[in-house]
N, C-alpha and C positions, 0 to 999 in steps of 0.2 A: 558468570562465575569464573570459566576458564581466563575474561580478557583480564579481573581482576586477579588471580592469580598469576597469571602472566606479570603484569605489573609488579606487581608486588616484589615477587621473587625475582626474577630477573631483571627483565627492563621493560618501556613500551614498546622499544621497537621490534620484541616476540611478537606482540598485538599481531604484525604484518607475516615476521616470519615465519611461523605458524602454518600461514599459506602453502610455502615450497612444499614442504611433504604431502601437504593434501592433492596440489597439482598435480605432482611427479608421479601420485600414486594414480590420480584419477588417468593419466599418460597412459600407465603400463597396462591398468586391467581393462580399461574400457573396452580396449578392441577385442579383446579375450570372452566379453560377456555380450556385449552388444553386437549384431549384425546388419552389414551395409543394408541402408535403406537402399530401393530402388524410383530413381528420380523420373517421372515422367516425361517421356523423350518430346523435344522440342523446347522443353520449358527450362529458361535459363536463373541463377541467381540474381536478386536485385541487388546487386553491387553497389550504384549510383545511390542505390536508396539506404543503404546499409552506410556508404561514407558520410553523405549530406546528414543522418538523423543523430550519429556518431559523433559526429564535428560541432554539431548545431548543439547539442546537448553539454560537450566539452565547453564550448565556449560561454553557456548560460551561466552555467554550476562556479568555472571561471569569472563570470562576471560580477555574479553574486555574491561570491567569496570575497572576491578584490576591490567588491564596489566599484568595478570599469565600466564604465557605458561603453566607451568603443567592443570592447571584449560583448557584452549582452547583446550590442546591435550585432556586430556577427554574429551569434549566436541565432539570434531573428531570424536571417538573411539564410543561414543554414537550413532551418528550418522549413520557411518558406517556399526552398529549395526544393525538401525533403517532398512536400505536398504535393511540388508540379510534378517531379518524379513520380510519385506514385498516380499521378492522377494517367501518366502516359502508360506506364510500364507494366507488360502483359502479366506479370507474375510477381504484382507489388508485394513488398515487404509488410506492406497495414493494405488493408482492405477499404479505401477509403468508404466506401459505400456501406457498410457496414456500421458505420458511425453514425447512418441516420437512422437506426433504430433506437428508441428510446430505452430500451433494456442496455444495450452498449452503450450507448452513451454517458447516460447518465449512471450503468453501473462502474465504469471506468472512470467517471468523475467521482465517483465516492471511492472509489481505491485509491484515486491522488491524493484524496485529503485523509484517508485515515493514516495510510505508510509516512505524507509528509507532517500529520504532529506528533503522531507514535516517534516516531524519531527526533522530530524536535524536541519535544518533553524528555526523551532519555537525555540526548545534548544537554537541554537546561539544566535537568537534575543532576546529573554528571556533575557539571559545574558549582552547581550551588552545594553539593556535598561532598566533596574536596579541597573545595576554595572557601565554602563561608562557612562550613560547619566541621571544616580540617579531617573528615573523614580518610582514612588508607584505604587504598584502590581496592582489596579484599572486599573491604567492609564495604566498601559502595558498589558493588559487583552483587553481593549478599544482597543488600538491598532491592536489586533490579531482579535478579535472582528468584526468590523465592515466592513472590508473587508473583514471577513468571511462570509459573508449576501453574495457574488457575488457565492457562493456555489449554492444556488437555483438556480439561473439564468444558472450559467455555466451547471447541472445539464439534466436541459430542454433541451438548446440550442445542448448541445453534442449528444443528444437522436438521432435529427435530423439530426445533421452534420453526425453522421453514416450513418443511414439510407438511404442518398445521396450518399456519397463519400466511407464509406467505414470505418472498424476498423480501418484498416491498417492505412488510411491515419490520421486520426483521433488521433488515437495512439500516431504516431511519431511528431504529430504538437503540441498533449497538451504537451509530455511529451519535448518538446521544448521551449516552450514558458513557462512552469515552468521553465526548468534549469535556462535561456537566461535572463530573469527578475530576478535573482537572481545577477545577473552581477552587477546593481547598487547597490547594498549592500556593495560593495566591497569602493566605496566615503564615507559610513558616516564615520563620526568621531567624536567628544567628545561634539561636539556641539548640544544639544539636539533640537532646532527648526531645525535646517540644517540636522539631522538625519533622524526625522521623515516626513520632507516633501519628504527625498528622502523611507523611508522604505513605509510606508502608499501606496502611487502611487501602489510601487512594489509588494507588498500586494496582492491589489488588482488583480494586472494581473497572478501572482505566483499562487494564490490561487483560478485563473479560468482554468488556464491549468492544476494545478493540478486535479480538478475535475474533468475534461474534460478526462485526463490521465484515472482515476480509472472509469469514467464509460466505457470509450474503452476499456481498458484491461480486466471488468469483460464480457463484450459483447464476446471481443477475445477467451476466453477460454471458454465460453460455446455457439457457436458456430459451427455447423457443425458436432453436436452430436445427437446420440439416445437419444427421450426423457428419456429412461433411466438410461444414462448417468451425466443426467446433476444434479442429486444431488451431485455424486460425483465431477463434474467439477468445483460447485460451492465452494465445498468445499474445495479444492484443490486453489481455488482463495481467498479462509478465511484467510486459513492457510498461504500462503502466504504474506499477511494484517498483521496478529498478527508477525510471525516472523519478516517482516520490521519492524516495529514498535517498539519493543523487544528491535532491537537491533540498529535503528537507533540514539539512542540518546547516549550509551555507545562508538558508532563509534565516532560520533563528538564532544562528551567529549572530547576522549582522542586526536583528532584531535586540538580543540580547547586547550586540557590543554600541546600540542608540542613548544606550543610558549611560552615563559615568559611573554611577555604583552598580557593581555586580546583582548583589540582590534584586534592586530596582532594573535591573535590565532584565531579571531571569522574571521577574514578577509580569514585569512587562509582555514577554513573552507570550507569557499563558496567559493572559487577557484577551492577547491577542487570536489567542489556539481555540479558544471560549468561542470569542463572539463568529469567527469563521467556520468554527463547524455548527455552529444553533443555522450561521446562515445556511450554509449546505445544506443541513437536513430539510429547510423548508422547499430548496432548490430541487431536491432529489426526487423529495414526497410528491411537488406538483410537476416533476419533471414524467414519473414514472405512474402518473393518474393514467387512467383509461374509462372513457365515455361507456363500455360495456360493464366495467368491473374494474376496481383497482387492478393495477400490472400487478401479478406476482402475488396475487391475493386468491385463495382457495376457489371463491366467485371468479374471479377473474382468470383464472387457470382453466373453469369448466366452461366456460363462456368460449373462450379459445379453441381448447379441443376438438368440439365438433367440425367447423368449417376447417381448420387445420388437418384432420383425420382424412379429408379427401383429397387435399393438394400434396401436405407433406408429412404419410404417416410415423414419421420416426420425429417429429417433432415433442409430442407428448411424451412417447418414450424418453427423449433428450433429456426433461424438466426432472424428472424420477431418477433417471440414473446419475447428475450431476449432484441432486438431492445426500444420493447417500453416498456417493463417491468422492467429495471433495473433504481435503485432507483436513484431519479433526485438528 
């Protein structure tokens, strides 16, 4: 709503300026509210790991954008980089080991893919209601807008569908009902009323299961850990966030700009958004199985508990207070 007023009235490039105040401001009071952490003596920053994942990631988003292969292969090569660094370095940036629990893994794989079509679908739609159905950046702001209000709601509501049923199940349903509602995307066409009553609808349901997605998958990955554990696992679930995000808009760029007609490029798109999250979900669900009980499922939770209560009691505690603590 603000970027389409922004536009509107002034210009796009508030879009960006906008920023500086919030900066300048987050400068002055930070240090006023906040107090210096105290850093574990001996233990230094991962510098090395911070440039190489930094560079490697520039140079992807870069590649993607510009369609360079030289630019993606560095991009590779950064990355790569990134890995052997952390596999040496006392006090890595990512936890690599950590990534062979199936709760991180695969709940950090369902955060890539929801932030990277959540985003591409804004891109496409953006596009196709401005350019094909000559909408003013207000109006198309309104639109993304106000089916974004079903955020709170889905927010709540997910809290508790876990807490019942389970991440697991929870998971594979939001991250479902985002792709799946994306399907009627695929009818509009240049007709701007016959557009919007079909995108609006879709909206709104797109943008309950996506929410419903990110708060199951940040429950997933900080789950069934030492409390402390779980700064790194949340982090681990950031970073995830920002790299979809990064990079989902350059994907269905270049997705959308495969077609010569806009339409059929944005059409395109979302066929494409369809059939990669139907796969993910089925990656997820048999990623996140467990031979005692489903992962993340009520059986599966009380199955764990016990032998966990003897090794690491603040585990169960973990799963409960993630449950009702993660942002609605």
């Amino acid at each position: 709503l603000v970027g389409g007023g922004l536009v509107s009235v002034l210009d796009w490039r508030w879009a960006f300026w906008i920023n500086v105040p919030v900066a300048v401001a987050i400068l002055i009071f930070t240090p006023m509210v906040i107090k210096e952490s105290v850093r574990p003596a001996g233990v230094k920053l991962d510098v090395p790991g911070a440039v190489t994942v930094t560079a490697g990631l520039l140079a992807l988003v870069y590649g993607v954008s510009m369609q360079s292969w030289p630019a993606f292969v560095v991009g590779a090569l950064f990355i790569g980089a990134f890995w052997l660094v952390e596999l040496r370095a006392k006090a890595p940036l990512v936890s690599l080991t950590l990534l062979n629990r199936p709760n991180i893994k695969w709940g950090n794989y369902a955060g890539i893919v929801t932030f990277v079509m959540a985003s591409g679908v804004n891109f496409g739609l953006t596009l196709y209601m401005q350019d094909v159905i000559q909408l003013a950046p207000f109006t198309t702001g309104l639109v993304f807008g106000v089916p974004g209000l079903v955020a709170v709601i889905a927010g709540v509501i997910a809290g508790r569908m876990i807490g019942r049923y389970g991440y697991r199940n929870v998971l594979a349903i939001g991250l479902l009902v985002q792709g799946l509602t994306t399907a009627p995307l695929l009818l509009a066409g240049t007709t701007a009323s016959t557009g919007l009553m079909i995108i609006v609808p879709s909206l709104f349901l797109m943008y309950f299961g996506h929410v419903t997605s990110v708060v199951a998958y940040t429950v997933t990955v900080t789950s069934h850990l030492d409390d402390s554990q779980q700064g790194l696992a949340t982090g681990l679930a950031t970073l995830s966030q920002q790299i979809a995000v990064t990079i989902g808009i350059p994907i269905f760029g270049a997705l959308v700009a495969a077609r010569s007609d806009l339409l059929d490029g944005v059409h395109f798109a979302m066929q494409v958004q369809v059939v990669v999250i139907l796969v993910s979900v089925a990656l997820i669900w048999f990623g996140l199985r467990d031979r005692g009980g489903a992962a993340g499922s009520p059986a599966g939770r009380r199955q764990e508990a016990a032998p966990a209560a003897e090794a690491t009691p603040a585990a169960p505690v973990a799963v409960q207070r993630n449950v009702s603590e993660n942002p609605a």
